[in-house]
N, CA, C and O of each residue as an XYZ file, in Angstrom:
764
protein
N     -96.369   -170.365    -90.247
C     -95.193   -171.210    -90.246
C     -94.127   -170.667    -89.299
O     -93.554   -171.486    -88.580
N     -93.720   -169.083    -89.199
C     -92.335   -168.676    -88.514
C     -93.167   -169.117    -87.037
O     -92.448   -169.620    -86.174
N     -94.590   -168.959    -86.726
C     -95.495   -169.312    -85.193
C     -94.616   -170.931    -84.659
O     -94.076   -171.168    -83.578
N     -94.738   -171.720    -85.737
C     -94.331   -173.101    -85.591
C     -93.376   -173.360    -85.748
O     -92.956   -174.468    -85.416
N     -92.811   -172.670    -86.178
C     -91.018   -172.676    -86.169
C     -90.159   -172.095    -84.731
O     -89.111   -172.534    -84.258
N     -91.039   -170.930    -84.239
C     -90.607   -170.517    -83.002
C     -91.400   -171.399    -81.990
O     -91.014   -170.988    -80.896
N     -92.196   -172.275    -81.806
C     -92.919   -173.143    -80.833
C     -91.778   -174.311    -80.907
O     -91.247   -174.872    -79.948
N     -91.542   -174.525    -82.292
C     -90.862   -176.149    -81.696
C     -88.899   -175.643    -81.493
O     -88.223   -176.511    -80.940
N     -88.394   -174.768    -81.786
C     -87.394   -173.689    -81.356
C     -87.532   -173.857    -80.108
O     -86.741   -174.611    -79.540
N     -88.594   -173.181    -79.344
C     -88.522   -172.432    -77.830
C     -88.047   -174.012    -77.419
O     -86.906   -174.380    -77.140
N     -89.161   -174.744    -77.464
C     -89.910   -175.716    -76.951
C     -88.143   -176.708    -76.882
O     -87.831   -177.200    -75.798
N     -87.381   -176.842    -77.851
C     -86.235   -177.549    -78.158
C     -85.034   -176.931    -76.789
O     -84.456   -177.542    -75.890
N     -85.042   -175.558    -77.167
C     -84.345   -174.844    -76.066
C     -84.825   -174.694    -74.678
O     -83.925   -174.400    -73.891
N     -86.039   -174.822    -74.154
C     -86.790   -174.618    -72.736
C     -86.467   -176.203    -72.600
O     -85.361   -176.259    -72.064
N     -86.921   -177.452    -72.837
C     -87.195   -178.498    -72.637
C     -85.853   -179.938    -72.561
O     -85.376   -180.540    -71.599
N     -85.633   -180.042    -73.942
C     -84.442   -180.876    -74.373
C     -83.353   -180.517    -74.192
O     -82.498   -181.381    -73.991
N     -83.020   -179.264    -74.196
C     -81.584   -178.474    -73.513
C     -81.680   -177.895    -72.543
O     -81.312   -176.735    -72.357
N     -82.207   -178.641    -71.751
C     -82.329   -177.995    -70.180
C     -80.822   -179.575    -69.423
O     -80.697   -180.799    -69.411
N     -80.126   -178.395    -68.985
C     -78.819   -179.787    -68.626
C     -79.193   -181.185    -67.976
O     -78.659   -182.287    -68.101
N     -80.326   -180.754    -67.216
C     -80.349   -182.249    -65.774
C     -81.263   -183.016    -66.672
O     -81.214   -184.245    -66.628
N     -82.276   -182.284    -67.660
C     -82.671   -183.211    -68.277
C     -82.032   -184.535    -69.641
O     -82.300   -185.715    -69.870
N     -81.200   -183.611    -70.195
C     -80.455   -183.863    -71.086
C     -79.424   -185.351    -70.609
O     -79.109   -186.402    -71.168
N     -79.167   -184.734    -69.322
C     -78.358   -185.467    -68.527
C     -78.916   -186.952    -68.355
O     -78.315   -187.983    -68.659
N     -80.137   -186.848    -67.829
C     -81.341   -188.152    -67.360
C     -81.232   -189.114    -68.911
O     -81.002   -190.303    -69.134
N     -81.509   -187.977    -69.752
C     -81.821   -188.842    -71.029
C     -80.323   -189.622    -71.481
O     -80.272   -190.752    -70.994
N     -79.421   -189.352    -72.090
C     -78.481   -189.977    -71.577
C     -77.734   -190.868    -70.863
O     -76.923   -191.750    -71.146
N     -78.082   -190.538    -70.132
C     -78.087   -191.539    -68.576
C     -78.384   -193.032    -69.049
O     -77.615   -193.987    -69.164
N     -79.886   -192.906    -69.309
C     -80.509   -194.252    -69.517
C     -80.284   -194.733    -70.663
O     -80.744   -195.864    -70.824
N     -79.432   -194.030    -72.016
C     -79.293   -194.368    -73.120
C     -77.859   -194.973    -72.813
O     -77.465   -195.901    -73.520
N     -76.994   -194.447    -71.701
C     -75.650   -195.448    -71.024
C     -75.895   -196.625    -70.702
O     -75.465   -197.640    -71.249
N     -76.805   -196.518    -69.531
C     -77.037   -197.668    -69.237
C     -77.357   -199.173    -70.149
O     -76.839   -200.289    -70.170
N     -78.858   -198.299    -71.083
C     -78.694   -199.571    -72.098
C     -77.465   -200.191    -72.951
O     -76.965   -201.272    -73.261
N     -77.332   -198.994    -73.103
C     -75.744   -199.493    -74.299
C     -74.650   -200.575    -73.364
O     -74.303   -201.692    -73.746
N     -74.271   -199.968    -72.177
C     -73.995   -201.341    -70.964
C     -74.382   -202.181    -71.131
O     -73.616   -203.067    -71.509
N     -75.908   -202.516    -70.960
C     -76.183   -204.021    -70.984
C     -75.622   -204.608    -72.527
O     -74.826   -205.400    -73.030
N     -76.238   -204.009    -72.725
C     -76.060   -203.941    -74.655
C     -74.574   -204.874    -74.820
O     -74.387   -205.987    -75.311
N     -73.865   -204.133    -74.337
C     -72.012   -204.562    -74.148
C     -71.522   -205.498    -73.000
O     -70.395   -205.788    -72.599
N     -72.677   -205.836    -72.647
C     -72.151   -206.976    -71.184
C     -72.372   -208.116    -72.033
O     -71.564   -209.044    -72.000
N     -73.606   -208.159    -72.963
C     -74.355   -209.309    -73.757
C     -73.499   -209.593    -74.589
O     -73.276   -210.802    -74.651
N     -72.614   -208.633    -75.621
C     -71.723   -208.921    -76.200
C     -70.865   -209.528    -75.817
O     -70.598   -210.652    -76.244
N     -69.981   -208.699    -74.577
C     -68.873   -209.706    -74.263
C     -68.931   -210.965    -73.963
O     -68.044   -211.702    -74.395
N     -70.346   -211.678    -72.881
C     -70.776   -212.488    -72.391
C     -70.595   -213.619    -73.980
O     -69.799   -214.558    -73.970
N     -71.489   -213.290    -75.246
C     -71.560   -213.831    -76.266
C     -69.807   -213.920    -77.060
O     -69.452   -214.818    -77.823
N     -69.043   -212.877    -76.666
C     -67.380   -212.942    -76.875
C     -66.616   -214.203    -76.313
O     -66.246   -215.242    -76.860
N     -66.528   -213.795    -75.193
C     -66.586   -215.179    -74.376
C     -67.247   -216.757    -74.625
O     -66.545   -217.762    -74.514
N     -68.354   -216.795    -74.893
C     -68.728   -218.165    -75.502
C     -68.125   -218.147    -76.820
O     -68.076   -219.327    -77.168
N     -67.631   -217.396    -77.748
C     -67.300   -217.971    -78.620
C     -66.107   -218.170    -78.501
O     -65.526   -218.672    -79.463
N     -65.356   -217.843    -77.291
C     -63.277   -217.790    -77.400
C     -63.627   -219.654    -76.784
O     -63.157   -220.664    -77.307
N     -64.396   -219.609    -75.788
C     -64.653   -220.895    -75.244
C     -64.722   -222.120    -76.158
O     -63.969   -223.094    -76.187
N     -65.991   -221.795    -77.029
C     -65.854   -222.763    -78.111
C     -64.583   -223.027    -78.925
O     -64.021   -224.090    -79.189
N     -64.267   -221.669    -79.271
C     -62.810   -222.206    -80.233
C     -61.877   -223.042    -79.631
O     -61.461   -224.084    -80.137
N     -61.372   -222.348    -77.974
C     -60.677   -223.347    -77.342
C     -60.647   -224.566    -76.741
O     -59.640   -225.158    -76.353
N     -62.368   -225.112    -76.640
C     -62.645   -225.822    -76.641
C     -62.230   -227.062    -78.083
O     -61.830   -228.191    -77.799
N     -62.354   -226.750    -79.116
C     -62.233   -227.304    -80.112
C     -60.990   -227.427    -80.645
O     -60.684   -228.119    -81.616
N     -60.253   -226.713    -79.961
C     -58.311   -226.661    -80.364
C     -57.874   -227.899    -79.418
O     -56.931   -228.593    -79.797
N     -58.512   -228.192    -78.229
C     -58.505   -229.154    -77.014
C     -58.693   -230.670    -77.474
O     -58.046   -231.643    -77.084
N     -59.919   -230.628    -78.558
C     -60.083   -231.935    -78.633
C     -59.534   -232.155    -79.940
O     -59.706   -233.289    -80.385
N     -58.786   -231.166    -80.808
C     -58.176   -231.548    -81.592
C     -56.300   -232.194    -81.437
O     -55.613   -233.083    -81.942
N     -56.130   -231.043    -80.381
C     -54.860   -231.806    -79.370
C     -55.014   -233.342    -78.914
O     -54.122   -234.189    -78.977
N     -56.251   -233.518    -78.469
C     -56.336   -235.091    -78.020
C     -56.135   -235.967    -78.654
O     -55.552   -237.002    -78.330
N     -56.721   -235.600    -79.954
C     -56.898   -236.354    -81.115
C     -56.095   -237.008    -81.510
O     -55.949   -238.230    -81.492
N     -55.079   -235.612    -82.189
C     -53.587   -236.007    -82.653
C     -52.948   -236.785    -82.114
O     -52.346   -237.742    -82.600
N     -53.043   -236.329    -80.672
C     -52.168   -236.939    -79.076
C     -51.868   -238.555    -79.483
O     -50.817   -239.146    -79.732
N     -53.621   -239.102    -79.423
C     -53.543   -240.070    -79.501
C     -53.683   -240.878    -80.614
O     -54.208   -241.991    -80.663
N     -52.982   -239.991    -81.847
C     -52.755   -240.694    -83.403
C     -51.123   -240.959    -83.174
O     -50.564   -241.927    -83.689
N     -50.358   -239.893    -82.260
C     -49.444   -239.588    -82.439
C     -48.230   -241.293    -81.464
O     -47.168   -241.845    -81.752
N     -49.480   -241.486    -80.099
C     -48.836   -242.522    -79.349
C     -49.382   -243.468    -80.013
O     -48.644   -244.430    -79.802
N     -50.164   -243.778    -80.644
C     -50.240   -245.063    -80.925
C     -51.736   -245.604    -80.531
O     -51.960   -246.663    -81.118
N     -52.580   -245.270    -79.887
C     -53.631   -245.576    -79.413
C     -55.023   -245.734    -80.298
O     -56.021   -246.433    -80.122
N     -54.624   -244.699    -81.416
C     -56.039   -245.100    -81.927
C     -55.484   -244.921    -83.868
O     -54.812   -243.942    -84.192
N     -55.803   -245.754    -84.691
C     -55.689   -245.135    -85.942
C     -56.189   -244.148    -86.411
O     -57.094   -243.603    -85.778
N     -55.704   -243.550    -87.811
C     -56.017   -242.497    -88.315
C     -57.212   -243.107    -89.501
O     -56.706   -243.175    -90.621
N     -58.395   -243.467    -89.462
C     -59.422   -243.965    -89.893
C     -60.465   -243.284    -90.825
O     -60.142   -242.104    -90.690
N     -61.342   -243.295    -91.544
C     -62.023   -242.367    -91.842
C     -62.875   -241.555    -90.839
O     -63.016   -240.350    -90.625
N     -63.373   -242.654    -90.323
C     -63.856   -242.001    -89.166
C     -63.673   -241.283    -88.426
O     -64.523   -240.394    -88.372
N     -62.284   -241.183    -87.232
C     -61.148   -240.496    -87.282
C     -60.897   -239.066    -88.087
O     -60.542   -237.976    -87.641
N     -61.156   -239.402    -89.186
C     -60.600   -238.320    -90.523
C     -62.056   -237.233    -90.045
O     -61.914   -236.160    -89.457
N     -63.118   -237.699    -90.375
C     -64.302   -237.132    -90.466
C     -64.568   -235.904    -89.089
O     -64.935   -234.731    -89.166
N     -64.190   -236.794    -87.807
C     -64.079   -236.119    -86.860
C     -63.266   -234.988    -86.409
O     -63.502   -234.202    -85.492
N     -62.359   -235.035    -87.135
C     -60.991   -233.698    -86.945
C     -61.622   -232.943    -88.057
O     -61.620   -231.723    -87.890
N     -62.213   -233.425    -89.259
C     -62.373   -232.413    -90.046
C     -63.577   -231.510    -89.411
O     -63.441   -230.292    -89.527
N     -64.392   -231.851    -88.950
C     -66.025   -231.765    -88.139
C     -65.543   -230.779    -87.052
O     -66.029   -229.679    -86.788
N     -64.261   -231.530    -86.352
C     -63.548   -230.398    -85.259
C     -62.768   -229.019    -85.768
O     -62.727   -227.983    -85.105
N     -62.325   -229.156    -86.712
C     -61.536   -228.217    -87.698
C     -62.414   -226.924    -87.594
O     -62.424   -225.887    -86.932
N     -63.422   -227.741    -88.963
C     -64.400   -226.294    -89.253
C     -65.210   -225.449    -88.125
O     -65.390   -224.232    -88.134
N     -65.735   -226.546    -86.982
C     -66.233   -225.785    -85.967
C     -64.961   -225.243    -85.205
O     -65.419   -224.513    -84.326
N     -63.868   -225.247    -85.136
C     -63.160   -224.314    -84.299
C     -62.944   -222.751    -85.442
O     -62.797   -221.592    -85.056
N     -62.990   -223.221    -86.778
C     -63.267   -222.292    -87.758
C     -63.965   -221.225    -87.929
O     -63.821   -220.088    -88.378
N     -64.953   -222.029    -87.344
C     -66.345   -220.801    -87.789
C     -66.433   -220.206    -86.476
O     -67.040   -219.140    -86.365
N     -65.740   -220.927    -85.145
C     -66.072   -219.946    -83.710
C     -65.359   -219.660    -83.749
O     -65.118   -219.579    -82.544
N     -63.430   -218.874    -84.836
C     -62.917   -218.472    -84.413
C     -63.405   -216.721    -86.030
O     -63.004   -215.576    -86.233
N     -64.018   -217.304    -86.412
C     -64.489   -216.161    -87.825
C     -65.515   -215.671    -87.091
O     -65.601   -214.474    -87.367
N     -66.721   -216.122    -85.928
C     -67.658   -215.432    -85.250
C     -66.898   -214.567    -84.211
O     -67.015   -213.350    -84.063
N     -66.005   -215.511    -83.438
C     -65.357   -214.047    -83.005
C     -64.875   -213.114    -83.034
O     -64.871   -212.262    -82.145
N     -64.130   -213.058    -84.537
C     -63.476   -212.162    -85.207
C     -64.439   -211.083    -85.297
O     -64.335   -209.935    -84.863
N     -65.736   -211.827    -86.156
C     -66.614   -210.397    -86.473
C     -67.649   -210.147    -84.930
O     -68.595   -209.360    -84.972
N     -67.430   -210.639    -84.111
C     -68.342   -210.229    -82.679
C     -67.082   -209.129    -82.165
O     -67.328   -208.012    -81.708
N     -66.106   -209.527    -82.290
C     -64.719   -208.476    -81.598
C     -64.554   -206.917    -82.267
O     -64.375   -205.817    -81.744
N     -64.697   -207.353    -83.644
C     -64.271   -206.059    -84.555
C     -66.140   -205.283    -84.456
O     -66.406   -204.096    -84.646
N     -66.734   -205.940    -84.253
C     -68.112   -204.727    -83.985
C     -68.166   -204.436    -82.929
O     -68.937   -203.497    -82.728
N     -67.631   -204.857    -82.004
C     -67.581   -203.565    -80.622
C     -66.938   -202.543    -80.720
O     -66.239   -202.390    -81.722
N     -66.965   -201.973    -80.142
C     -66.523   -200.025    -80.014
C     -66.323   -200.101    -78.535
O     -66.670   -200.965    -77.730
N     -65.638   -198.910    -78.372
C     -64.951   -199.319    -76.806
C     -65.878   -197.738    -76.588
O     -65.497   -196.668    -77.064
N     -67.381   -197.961    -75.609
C     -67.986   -196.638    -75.070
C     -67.294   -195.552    -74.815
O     -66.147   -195.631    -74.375
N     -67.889   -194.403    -75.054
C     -67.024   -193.297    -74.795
C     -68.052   -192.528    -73.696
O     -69.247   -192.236    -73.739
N     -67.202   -192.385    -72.893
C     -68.035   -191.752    -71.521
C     -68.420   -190.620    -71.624
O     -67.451   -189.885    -71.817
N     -69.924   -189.752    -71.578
C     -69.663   -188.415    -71.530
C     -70.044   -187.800    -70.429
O     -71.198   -187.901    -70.012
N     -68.873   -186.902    -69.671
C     -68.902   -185.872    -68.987
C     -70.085   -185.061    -68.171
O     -70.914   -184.728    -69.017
N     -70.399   -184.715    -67.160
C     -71.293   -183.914    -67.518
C     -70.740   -182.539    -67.776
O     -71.634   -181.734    -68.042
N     -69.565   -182.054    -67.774
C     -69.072   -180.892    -68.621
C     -69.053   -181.090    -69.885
O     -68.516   -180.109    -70.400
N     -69.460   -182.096    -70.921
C     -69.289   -182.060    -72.460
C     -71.053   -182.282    -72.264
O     -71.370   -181.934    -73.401
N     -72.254   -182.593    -71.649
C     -73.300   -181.883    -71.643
C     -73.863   -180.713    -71.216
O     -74.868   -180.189    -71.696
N     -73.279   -180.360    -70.413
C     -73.156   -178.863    -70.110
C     -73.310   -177.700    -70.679
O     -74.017   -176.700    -70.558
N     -71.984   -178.317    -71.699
C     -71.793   -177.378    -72.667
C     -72.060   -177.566    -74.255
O     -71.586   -176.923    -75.192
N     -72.788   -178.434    -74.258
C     -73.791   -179.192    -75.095
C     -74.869   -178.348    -75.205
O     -75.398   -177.800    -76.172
N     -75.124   -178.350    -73.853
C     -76.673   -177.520    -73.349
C     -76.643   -176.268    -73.998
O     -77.286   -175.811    -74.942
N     -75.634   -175.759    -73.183
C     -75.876   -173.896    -73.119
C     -74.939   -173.435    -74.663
O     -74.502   -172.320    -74.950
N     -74.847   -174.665    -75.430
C     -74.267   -174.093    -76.978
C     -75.450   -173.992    -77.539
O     -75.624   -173.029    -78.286
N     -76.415   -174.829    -77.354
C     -77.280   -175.531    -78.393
C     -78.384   -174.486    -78.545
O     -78.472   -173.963    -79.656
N     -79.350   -174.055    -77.467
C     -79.985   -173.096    -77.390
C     -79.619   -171.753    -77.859
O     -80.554   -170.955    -77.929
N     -78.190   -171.249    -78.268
C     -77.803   -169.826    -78.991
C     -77.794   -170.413    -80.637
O     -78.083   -169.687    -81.588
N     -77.356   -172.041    -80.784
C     -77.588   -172.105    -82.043
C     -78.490   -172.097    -82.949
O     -78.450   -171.847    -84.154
N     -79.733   -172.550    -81.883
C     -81.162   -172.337    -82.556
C     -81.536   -171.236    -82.917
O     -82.068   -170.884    -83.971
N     -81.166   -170.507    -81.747
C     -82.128   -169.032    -81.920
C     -81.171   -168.016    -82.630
O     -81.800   -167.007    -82.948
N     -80.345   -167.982    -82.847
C     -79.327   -167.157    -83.687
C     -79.016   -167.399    -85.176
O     -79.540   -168.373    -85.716
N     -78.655   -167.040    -85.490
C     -77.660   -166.926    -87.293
C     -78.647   -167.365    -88.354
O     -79.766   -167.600    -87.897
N     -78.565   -167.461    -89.100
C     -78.695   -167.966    -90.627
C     -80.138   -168.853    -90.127
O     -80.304   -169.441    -89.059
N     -81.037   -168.731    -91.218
C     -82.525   -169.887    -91.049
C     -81.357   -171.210    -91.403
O     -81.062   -171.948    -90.463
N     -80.917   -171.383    -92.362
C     -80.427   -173.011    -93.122
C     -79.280   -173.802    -92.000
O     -79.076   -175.013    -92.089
N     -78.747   -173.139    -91.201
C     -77.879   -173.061    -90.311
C     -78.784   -174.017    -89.166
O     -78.697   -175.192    -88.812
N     -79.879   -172.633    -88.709
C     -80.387   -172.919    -87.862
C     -81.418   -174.953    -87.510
O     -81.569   -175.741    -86.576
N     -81.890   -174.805    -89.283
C     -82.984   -175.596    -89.374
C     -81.425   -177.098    -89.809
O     -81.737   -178.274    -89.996
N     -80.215   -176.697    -89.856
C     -79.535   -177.925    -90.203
C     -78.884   -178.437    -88.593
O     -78.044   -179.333    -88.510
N     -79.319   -177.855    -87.636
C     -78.760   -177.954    -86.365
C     -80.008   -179.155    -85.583
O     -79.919   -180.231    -84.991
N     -81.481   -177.939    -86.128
C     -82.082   -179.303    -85.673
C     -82.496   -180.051    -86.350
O     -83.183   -180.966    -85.895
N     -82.209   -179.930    -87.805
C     -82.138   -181.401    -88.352
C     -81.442   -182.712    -87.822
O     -81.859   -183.867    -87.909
N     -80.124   -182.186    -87.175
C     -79.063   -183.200    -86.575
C     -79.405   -183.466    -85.338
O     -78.605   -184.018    -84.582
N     -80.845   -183.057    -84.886
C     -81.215   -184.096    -83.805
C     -82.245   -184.553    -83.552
O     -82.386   -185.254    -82.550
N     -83.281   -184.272    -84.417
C     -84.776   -184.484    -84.465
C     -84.719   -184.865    -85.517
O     -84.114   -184.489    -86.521
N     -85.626   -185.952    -85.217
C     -85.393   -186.815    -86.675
C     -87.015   -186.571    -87.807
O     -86.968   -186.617    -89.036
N     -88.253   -186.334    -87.026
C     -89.193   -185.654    -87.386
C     -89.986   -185.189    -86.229
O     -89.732   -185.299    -85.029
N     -91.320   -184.473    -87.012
C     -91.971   -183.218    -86.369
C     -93.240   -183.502    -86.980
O     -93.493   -183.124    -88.124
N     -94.104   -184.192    -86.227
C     -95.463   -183.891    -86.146
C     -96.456   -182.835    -85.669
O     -96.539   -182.377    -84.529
N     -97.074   -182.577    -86.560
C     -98.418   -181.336    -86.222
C     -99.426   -181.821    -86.691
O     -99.627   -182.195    -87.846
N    -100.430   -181.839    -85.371
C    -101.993   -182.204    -85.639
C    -102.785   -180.721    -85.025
O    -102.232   -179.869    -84.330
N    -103.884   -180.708    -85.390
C    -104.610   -179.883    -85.061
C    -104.081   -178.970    -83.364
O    -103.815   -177.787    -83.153
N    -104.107   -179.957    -82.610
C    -103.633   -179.318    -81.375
C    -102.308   -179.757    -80.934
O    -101.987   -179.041    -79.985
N    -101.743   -180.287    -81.097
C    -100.790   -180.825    -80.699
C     -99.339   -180.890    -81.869
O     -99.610   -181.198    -83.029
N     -97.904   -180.608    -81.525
C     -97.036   -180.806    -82.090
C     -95.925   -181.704    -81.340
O     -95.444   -181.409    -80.246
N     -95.591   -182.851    -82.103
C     -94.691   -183.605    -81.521
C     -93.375   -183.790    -82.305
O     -93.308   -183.816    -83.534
N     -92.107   -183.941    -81.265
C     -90.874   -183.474    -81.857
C     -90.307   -185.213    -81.239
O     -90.475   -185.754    -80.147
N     -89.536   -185.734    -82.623
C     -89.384   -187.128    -82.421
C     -88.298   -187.101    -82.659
O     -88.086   -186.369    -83.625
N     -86.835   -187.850    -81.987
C     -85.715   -188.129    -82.164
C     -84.813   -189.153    -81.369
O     -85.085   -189.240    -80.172
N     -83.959   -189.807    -81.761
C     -82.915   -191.078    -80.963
C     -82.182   -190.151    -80.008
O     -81.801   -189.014    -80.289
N     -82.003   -190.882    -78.639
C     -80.962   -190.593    -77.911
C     -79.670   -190.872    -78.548
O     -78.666   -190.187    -78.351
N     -79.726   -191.962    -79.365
C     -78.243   -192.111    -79.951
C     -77.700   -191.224    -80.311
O     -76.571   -190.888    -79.954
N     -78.790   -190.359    -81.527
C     -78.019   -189.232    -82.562
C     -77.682   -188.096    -81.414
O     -76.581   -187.549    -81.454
N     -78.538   -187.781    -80.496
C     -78.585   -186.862    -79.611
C     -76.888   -187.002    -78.713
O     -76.098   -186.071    -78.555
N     -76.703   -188.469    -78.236
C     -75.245   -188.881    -77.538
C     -74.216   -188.509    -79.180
O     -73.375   -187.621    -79.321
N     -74.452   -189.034    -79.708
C     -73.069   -187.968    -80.885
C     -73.027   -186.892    -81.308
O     -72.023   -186.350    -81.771
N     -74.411   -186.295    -81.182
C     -73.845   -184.678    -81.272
C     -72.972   -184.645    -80.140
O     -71.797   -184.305    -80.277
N     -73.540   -185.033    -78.828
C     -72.775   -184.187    -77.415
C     -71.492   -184.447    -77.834
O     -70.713   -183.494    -77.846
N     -71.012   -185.784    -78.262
C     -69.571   -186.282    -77.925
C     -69.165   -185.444    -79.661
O     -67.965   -185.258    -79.862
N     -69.619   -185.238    -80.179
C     -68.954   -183.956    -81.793
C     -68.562   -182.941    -81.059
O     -67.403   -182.531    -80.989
N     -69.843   -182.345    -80.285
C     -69.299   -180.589    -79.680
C     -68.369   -181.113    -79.150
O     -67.281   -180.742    -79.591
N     -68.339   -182.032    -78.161
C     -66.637   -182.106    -77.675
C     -65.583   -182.017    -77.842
O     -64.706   -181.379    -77.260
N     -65.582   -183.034    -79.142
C     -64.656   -183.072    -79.867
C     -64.067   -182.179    -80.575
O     -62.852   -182.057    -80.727
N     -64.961   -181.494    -81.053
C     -64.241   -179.780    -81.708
C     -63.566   -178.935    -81.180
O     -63.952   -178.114    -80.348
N     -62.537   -179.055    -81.601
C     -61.794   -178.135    -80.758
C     -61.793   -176.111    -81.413
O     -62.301   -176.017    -82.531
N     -61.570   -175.486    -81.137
C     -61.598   -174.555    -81.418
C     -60.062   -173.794    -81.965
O     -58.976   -173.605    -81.418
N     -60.717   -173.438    -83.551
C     -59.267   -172.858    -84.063
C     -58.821   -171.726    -83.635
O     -59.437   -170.701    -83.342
N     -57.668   -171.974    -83.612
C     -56.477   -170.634    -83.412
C     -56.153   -170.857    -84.382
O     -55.987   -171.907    -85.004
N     -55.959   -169.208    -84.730
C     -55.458   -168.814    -85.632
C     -53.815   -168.475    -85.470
O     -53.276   -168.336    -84.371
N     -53.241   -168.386    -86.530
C     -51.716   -167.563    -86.190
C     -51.381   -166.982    -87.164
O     -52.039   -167.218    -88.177
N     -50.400   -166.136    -87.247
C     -50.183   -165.400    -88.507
C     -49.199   -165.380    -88.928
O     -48.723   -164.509    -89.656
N     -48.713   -166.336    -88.549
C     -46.629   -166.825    -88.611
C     -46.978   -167.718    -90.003
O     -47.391   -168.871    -89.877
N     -46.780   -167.087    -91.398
C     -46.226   -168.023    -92.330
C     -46.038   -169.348    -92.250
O     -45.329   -169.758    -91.331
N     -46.635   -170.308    -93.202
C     -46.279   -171.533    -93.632
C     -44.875   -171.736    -94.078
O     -44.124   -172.575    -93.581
N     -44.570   -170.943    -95.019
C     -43.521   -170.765    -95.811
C     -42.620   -169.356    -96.387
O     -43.031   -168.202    -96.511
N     -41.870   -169.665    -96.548
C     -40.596   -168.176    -96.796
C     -40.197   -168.735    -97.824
O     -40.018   -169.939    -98.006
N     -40.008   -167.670    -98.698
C     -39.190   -167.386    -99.910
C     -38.118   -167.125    -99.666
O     -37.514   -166.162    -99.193
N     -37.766   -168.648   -100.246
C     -36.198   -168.175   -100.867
C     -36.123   -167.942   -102.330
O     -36.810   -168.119   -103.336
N     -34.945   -167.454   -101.975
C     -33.848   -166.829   -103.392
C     -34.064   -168.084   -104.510
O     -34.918   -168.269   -105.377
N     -33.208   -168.641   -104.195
C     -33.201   -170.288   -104.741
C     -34.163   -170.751   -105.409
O     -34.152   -171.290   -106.515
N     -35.280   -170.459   -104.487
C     -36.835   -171.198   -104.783
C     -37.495   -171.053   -105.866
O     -38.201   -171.822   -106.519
N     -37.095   -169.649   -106.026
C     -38.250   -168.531   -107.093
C     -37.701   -168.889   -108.604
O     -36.561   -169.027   -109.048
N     -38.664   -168.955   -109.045
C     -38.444   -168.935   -110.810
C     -37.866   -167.519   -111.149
O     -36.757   -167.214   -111.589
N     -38.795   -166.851   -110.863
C     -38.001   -165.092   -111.761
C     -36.952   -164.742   -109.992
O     -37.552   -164.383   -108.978
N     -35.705   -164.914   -110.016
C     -35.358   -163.777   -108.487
C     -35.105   -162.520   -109.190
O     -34.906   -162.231   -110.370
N     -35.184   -161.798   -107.985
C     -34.730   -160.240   -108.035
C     -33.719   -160.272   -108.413
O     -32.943   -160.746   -107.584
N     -33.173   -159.923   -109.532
C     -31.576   -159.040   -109.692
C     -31.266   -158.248   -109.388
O     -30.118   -157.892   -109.653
């Protein structure tokens, strides 16, 4: 077991954290997510269209209840209501097409970089539970057959670790007190 533990280790650190590769993989996991977000907006857009489309012919409508041109009929009635709900429901699809986008977050190749050359000391260093919860968070499983071991995981989870290490910033410490005692403050003071 420690044989297969240090094979898919090395193999994680020689291979998947090598930067230009890391980089490539990525790369193409941008790109899709692009199209991914062109389709959305494209589908954003048809639905602002429809709504305003349907606010248009409800203006007409009125327009011409309002000069005189046409009565307010059932028929009439049926049609504004028909126009109503469909400007309704394309303005509740856009709501929820708008609020599920996420605005991409670009990464660096200095926040893979240093993605890279963290990741490989985290494997091979500190604590087993440490170690095996690091690549838990990017391999999602691990096949072993007779000859062969295969290490399976999303570029996705792989793009939020990078953009986590980023994000962490590193504590400073200080040693300047939160708080001072006062006199005042204290239940028992010095007499």
């Amino acid at each position: 077991m420690d044989k297969l533990d240090t094979l898919v280790t090395q193999h994680l650190t020689d291979r998947l954290f090598d930067p230009q590769r890391l980089s490539e993989m990525l790369s193409t996991l941008a790109g899709r997510c692009a199209r991914k977000q062109a389709s959305v907006d494209q589908r954003i857009a048809a639905l602002a269209r429809e709504a305003e489309n349907a606010e248009e012919w409800l203006r007409r409508l009125y327009k011409l209840v309002e000069d005189g041109h046409a009565e307010l009929d059932d028929l009439l009635k049926d049609r504004i209501l028909s126009l109503k709900a469909g400007r309704e429901a394309a303005l509740a699809a856009l709501s929820r097409a708008s609020s599920a986008t996420n605005p991409a977050e670009q990464l660096t190749p200095l926040a893979v970089y240093r993605f890279a050359r963290a990741m490989p000391e985290r494997l091979t260093t500190g604590d087993i539970p440490f170690r095996k919860a690091y690549i838990g968070s990017i391999v999602d499983r691990i096949e072993v057959d007779d000859h062969t071991v295969r290490i399976m995981g999303r570029k996705e989870v792989l793009e939020q670790a990078v953009m986590a290490n980023e994000r962490t910033q590193p504590v400073v410490h200080n040693f300047v007190p939160n708080w001072r005692p006062r006199q005042d403050l204290n239940l028992r003071p010095l007499v």
